[in-house]
TIDREN-431228 format. One record per residue: residue in one letter; x, z, y of N, C-alpha, C in turn. Coordinates in steps of 0.02 Angstrom, whole numbers, plus 50000, padded with zeros to 5 digits. Example, Ala and Ser with C-alpha at 12.3 -4.5 7.8 and 13.67 -1.06 7.14 Angstrom:
NODE   resn      nX      nZ      nY     caX     caZ     caY      cX      cZ      cY
NODE      A   50660   50390   49716   50615   50390   49775   50660   50390   49835
NODE      S   50642   50354   49888   50684   50357   49947   50645   50394   50002
//
This chain:
NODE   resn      nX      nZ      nY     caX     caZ     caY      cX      cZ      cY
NODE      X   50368   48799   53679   50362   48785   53607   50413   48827   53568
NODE      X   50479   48835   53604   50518   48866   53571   50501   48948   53575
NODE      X   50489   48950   53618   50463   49038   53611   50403   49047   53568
NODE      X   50356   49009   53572   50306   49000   53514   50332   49023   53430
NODE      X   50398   48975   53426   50407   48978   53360   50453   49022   53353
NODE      X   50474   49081   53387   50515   49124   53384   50474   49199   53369
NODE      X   50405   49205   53411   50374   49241   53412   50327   49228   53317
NODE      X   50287   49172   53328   50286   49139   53247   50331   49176   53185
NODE      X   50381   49163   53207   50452   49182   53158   50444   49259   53133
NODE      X   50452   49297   53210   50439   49368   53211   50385   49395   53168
NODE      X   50319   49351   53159   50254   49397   53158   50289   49371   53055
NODE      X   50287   49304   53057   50304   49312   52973   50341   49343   52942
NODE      X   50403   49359   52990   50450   49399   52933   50400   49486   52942
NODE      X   50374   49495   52989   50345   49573   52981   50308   49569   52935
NODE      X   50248   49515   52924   50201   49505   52898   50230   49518   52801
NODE      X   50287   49493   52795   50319   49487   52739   50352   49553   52713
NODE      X   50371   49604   52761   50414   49670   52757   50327   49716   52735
NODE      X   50267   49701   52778   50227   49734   52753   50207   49734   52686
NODE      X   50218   49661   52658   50170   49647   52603   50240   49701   52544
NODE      X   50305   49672   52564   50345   49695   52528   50350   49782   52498
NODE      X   50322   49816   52551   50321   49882   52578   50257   49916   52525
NODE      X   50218   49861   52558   50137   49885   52531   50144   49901   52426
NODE      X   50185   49849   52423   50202   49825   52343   50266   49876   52310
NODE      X   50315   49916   52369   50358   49946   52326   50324   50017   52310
NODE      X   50270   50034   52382   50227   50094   52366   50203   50104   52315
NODE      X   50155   50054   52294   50109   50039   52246   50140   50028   52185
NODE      X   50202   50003   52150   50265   50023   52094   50272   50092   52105
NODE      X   50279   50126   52146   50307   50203   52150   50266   50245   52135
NODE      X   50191   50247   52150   50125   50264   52152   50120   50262   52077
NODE      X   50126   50185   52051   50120   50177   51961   50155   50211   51917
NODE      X   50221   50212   51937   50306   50248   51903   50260   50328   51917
NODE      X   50260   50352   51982   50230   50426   51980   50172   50451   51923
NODE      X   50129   50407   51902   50067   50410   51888   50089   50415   51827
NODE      X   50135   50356   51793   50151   50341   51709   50205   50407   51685
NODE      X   50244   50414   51753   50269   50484   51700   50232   50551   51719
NODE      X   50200   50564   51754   50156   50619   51735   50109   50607   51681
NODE      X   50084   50557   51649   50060   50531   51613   50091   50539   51556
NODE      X   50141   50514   51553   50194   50534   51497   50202   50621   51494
NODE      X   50228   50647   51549   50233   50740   51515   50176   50751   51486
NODE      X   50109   50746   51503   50056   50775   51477   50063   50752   51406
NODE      X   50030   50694   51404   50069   50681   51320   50116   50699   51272
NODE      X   50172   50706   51322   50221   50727   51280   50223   50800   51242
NODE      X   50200   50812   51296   50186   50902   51310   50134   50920   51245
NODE      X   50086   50852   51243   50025   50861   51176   50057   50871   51137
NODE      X   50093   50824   51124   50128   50810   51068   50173   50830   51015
NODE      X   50199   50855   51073   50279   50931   51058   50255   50976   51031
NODE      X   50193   50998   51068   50161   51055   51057   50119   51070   50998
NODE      X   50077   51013   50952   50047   51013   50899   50108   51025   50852
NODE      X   50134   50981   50847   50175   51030   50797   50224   51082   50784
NODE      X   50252   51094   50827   50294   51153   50860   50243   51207   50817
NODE      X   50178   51202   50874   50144   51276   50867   50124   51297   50778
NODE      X   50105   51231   50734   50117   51245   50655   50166   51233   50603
NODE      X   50221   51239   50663   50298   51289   50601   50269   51321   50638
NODE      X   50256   51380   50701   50278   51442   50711   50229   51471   50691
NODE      X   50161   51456   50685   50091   51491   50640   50098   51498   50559
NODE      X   50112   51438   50533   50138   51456   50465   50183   51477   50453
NODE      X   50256   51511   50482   50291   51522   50469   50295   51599   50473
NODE      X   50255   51634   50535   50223   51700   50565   50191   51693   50505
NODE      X   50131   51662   50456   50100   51680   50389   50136   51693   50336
NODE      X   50206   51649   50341   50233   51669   50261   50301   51749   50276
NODE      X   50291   51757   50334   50334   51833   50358   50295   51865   50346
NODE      X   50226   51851   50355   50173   51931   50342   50153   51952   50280
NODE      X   50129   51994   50287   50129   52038   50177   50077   52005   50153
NODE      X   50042   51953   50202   49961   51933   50166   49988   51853   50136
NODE      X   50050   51845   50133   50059   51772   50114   50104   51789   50049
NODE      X   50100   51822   49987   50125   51840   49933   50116   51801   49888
NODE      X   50057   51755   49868   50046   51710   49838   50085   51679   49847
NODE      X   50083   51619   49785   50172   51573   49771   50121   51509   49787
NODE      X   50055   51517   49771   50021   51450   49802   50022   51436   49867
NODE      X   49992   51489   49892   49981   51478   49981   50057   51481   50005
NODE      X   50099   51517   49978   50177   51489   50016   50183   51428   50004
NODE      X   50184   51382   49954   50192   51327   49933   50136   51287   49994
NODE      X   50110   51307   49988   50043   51255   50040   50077   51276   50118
NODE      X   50103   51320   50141   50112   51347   50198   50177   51297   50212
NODE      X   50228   51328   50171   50275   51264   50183   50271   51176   50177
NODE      X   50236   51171   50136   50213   51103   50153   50175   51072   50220
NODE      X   50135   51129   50245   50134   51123   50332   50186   51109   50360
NODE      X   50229   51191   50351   50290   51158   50387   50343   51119   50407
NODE      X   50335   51073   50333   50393   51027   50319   50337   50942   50357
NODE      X   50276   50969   50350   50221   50894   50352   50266   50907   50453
NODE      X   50245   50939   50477   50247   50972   50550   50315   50931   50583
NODE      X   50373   50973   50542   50437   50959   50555   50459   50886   50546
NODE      X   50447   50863   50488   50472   50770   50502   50417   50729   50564
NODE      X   50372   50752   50577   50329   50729   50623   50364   50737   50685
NODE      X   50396   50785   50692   50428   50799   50758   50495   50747   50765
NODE      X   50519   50772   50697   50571   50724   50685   50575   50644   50698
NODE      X   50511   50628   50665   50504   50558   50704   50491   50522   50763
NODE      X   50453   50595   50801   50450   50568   50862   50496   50600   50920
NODE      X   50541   50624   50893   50616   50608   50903   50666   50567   50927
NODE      X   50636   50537   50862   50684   50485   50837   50673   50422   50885
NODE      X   50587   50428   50899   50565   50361   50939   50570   50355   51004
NODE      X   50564   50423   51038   50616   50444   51127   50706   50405   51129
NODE      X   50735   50434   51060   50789   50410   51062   50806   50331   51052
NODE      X   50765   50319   51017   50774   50227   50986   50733   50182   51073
NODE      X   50703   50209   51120   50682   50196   51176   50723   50171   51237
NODE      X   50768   50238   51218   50832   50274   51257   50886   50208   51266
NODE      X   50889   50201   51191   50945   50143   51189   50944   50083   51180
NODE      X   50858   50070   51179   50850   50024   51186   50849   49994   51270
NODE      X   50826   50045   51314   50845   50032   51381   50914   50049   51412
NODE      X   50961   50089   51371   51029   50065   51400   51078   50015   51365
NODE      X   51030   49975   51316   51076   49926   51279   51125   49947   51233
NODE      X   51105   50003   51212   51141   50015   51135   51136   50028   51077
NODE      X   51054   49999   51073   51040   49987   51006   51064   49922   50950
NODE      X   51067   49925   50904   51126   49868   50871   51077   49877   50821
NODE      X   51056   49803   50763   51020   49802   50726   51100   49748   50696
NODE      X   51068   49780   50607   51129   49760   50565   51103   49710   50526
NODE      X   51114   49650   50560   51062   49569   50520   51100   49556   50435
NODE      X   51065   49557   50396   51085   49524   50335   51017   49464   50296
NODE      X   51038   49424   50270   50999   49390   50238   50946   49429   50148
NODE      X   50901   49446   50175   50846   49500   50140   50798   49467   50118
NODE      X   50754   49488   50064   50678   49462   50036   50634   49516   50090
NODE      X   50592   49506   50105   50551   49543   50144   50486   49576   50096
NODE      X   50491   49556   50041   50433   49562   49990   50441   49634   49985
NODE      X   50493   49663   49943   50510   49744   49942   50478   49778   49990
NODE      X   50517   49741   50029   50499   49793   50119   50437   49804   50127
NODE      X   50390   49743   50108   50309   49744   50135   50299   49794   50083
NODE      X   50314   49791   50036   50267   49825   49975   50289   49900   49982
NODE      X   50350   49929   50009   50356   49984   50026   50305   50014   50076
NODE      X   50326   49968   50125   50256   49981   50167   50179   50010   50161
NODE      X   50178   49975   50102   50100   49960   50085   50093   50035   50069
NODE      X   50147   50053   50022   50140   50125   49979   50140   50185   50029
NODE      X   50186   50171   50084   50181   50221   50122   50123   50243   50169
NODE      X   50081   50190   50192   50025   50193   50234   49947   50196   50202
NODE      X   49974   50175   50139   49902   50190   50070   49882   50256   50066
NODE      X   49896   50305   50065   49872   50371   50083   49815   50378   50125
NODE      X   49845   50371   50171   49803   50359   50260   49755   50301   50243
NODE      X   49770   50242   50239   49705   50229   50215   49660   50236   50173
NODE      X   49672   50262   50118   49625   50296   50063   49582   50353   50084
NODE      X   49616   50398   50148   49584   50457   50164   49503   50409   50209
NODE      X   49524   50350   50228   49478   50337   50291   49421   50292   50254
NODE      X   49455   50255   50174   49410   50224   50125   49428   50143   50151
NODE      X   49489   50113   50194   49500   50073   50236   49547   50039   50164
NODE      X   49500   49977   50171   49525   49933   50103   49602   49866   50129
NODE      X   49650   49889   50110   49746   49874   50131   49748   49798   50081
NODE      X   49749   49751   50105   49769   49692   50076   49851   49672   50089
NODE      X   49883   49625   50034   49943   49597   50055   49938   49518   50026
NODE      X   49958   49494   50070   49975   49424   50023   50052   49392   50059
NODE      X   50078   49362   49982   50159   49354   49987   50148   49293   49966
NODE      X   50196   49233   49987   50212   49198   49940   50245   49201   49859
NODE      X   50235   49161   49805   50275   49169   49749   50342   49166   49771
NODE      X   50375   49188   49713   50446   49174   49702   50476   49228   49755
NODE      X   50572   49226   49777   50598   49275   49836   50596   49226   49893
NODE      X   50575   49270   49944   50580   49260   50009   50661   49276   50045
NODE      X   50659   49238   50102   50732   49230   50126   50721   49255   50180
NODE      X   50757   49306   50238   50749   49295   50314   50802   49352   50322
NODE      X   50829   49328   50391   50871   49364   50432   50869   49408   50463
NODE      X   50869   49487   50463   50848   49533   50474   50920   49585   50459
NODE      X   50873   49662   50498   50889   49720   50469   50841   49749   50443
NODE      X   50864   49783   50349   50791   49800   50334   50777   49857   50344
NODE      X   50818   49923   50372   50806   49970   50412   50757   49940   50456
NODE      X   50780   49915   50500   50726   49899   50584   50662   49868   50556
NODE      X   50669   49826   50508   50615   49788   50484   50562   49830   50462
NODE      X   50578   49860   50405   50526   49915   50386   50506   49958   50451
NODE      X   50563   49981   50499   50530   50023   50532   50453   50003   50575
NODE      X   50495   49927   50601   50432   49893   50621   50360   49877   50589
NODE      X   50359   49840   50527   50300   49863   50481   50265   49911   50476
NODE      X   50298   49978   50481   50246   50033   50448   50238   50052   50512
NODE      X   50282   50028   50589   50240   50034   50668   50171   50029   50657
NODE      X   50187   49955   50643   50119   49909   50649   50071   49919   50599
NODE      X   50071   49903   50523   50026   49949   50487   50000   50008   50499
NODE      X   50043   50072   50515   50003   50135   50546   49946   50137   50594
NODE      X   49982   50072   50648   49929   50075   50701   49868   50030   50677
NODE      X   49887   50008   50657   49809   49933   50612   49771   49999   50578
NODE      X   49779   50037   50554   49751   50088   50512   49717   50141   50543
NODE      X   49761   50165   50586   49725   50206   50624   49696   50187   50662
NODE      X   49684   50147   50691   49631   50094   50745   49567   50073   50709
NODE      X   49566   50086   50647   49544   50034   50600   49481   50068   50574
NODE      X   49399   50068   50591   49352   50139   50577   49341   50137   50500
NODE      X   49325   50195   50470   49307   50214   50386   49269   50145   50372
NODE      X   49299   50135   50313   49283   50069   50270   49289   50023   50304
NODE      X   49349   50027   50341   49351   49936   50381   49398   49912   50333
NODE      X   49440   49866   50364   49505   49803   50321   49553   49805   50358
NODE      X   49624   49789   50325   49670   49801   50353   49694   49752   50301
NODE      X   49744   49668   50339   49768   49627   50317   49859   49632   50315
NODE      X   49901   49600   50265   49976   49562   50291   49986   49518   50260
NODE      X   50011   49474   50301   50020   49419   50257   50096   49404   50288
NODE      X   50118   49366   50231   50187   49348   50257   50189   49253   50200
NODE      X   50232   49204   50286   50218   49143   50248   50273   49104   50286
NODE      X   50315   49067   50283   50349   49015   50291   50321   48972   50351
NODE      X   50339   48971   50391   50339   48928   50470   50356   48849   50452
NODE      X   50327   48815   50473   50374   48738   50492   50397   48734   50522
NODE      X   50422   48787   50576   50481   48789   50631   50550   48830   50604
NODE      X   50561   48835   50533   50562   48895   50499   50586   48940   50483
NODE      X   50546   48983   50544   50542   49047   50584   50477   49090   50503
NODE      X   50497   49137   50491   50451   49189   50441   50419   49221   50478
NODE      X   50346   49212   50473   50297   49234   50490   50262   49292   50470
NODE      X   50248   49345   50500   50218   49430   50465   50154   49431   50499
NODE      X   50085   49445   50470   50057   49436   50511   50005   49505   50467
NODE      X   49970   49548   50554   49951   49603   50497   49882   49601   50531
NODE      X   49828   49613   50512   49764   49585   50578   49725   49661   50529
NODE      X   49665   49679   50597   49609   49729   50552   49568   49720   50612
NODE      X   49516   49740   50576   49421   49733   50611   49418   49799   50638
NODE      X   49471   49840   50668   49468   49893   50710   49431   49887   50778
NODE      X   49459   49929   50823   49435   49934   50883   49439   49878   50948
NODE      X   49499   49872   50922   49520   49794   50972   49537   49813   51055
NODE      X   49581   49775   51086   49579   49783   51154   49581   49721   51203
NODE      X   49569   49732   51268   49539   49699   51308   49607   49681   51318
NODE      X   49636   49622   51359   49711   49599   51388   49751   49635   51423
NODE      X   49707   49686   51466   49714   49717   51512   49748   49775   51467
NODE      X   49698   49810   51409   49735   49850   51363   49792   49843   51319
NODE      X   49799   49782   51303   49849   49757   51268   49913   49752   51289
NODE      X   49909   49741   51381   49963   49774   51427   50004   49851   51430
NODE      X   49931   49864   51419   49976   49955   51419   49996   49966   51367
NODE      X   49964   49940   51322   49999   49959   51245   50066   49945   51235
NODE      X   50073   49872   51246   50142   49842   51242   50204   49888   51295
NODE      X   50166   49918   51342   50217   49971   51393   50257   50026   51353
NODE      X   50324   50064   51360   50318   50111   51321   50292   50180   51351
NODE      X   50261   50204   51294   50224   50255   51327   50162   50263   51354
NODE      X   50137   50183   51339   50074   50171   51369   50030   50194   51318
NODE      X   49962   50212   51358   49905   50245   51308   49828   50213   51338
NODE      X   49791   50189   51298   49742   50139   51306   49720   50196   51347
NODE      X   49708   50249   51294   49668   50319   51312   49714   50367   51336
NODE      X   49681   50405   51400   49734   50467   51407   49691   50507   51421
NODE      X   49708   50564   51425   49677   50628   51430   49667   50687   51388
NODE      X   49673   50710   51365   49647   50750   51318   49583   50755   51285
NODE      X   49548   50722   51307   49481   50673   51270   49508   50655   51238
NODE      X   49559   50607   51217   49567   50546   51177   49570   50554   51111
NODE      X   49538   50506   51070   49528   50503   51026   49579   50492   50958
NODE      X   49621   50441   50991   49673   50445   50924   49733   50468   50961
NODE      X   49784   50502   50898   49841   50518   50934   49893   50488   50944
NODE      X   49965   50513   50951   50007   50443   50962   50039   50470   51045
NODE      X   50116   50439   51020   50156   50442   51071   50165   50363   51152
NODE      X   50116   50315   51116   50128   50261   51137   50204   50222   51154
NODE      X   50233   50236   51069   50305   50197   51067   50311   50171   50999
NODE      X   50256   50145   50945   50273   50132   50925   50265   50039   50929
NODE      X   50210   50005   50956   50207   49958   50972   50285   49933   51022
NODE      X   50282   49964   51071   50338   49923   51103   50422   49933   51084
NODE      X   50427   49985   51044   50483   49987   50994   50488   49921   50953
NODE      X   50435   49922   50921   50453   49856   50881   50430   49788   50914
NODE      X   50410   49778   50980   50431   49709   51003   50487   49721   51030
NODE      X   50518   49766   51043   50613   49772   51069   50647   49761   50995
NODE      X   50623   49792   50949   50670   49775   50906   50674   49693   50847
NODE      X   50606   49653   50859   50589   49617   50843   50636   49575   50908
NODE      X   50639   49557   50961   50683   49540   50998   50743   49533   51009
NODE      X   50766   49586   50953   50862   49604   50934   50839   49547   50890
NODE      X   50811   49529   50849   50818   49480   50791   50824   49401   50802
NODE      X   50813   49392   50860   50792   49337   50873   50732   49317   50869
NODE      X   50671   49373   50867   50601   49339   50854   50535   49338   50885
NODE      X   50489   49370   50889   50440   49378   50933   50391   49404   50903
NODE      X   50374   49438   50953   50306   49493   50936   50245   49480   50970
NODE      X   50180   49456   50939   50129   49449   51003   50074   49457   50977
NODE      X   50025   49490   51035   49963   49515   51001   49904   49465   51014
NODE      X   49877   49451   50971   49797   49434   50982   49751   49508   50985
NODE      X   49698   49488   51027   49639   49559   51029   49579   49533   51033
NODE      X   49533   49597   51025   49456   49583   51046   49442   49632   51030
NODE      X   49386   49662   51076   49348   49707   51101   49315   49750   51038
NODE      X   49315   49778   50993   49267   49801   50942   49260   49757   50883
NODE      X   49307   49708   50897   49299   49654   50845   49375   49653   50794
NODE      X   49433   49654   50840   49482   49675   50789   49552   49656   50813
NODE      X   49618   49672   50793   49668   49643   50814   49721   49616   50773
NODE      X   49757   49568   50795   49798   49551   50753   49872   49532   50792
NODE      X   49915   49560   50777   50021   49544   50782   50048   49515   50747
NODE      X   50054   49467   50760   50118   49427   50721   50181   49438   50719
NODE      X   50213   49445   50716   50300   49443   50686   50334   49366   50695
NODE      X   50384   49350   50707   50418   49280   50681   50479   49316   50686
NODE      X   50513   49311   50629   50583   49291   50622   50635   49253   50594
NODE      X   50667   49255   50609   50712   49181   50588   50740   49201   50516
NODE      X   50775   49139   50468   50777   49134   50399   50871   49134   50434
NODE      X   50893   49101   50459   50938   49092   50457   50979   49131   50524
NODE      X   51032   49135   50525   51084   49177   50588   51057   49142   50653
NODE      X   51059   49194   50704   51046   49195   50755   51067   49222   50810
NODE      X   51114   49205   50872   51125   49254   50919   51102   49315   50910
NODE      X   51139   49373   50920   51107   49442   50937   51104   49443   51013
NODE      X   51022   49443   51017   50980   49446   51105   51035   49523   51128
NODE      X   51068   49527   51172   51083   49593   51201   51023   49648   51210
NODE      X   51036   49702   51198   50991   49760   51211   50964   49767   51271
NODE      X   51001   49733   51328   51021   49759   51391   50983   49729   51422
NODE      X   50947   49659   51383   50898   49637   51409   50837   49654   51438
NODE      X   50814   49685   51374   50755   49729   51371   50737   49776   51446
NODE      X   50676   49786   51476   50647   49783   51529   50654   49866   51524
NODE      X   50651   49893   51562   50629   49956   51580   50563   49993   51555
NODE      X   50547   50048   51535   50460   50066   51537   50426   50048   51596
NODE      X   50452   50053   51656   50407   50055   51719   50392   49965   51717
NODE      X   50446   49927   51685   50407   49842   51694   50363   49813   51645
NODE      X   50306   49778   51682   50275   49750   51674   50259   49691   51596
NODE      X   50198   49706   51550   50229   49646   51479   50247   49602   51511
NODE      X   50222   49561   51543   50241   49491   51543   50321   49488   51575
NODE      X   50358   49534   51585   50431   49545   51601   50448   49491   51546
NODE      X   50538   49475   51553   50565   49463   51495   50588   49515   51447
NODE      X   50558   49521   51376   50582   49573   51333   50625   49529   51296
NODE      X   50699   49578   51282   50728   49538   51251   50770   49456   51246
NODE      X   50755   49433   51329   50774   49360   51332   50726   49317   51348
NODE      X   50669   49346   51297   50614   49301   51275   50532   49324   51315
NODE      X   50508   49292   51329   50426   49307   51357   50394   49327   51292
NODE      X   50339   49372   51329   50301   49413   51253   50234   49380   51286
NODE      X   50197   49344   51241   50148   49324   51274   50069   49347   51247
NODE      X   50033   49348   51249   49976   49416   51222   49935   49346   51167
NODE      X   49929   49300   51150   49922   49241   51088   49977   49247   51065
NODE      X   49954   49199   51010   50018   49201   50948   50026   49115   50955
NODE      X   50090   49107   50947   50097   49016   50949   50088   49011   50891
NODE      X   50027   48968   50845   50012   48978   50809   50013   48903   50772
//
């Protein structure tokens, strides 16, 4: 009997080193896959605008760009080109430190009304080009909540951009912002876009993740701006979570707190290679909204 359960013993712990084995391959296999995944992208990405400063800029050196119009239009390429780069920049770096824990968000007690309505102005363009009709609804009177309104806005016009561009000619694009009975401030931005399956809503929330890859794909995008702002919605003390559906539409909520709150460490925050349902931030990101 005793050799029985020795031999027993033996076959489970192997049995357990395989499964273990089988599972660190298969992480390594994924990590291999997501950053080659990532250069190609990146590589898209760098490269679109890179290549129009150096095309318009080769136009306004040559004798055929003398006109004060077409220089004027030429540089406005270049400058449209250059903050584009600039921002996605900015969003490698805000990634960076958000996975070595040294991003710092500067909380003060803010109206969030400004912020939305900045928002609104900045992403109204883009939707006007697509005919995509931008709603807001605020409560009366000032709103109160605990925030940074740097990070805050940045997060908004994340999430608005992507509601928009997801969002096909003449669809809707909602925000609403309203007072919790837990009371936590609620942002909530929903559109009758494309929508994704749970499974997609995983990669999205990844950084770097792309529903679509390939050079097929249809919309563009670094896949950092969604999980930037559930890391940075997480410095706040608050939570980020998506509802989806398939061709039918999506919607993110926001909660953040009105009043002071621990600052969640940076350091929390999961790696690109882990998994949503990781802890981001302290806190579980869960793909419903507690509603």
């Amino acid at each position: 009997m005793s050799e029985f359960s020795d031999h027993f013993g033996i076959a489970v712990t192997r049995q357990k080193s395989s499964v273990a084995l089988r599972a660190a391959k298969a992480e390594a296999e994924l990590a291999s896959k997501a950053k080659s995944e990532f250069i190609a992208n990146m590589s898209h990405e760098l490269r679109t605008p890179l290549n129009a400063v150096i095309g318009f800029s080769e136009m306004l050196q040559s004798k055929a760009s003398k006109d004060p119009e077409r220089v004027r239009e030429y540089a406005g390429y270049i400058n449209e080109a250059a903050e584009h780069l600039l921002a996605l920049i900015s969003s490698i770096l805000d990634v960076s430190k958000i996975q070595a824990g040294k991003l710092q968000v500067d909380r003060s007690h803010i109206d969030p009304g400004p912020i939305v309505r900045s928002c609104l102005l900045i992403t109204e363009a883009k939707a006007r080009e697509k005919g995509i009709a931008v709603e807001a609804t605020l409560p009366e009177g000032r709103l109160s909540v605990y925030a940074d309104p740097l990070r805050l806005k940045q997060v908004l016009i994340n999430l608005m951009s992507n509601a928009v561009k997801f969002t096909p000619d003449n669809g809707r694009v909602t925000i609403s912002v309203a007072l919790r009975q837990s009371g936590m401030m609620s942002i909530e931005i929903s559109d009758n876009g494309v929508g994704m399956t749970p499974s997609e809503i995983e990669t999205a929330l990844r950084p770097f993740g792309q529903v679509e890859q390939g050079f097929n794909k249809k919309y563009e995008g670094t896949g950092l701006g969604l999980p930037i702002s559930a890391a940075l919605v997480g410095l706040h003390g608050g939570s980020l979570t998506v509802e989806s559906e398939k061709a039918k539409g999506t919607r993110v909520t926001v909660l953040l707190p009105k009043s002071e709150l621990r600052q969640i460490p940076a350091s929390t925050i999961p790696p690109a290679a882990d998994a949503v349902n990781a802890t981001l931030a302290g806190r579980s990101l869960p793909l419903a909204a507690e509603l």
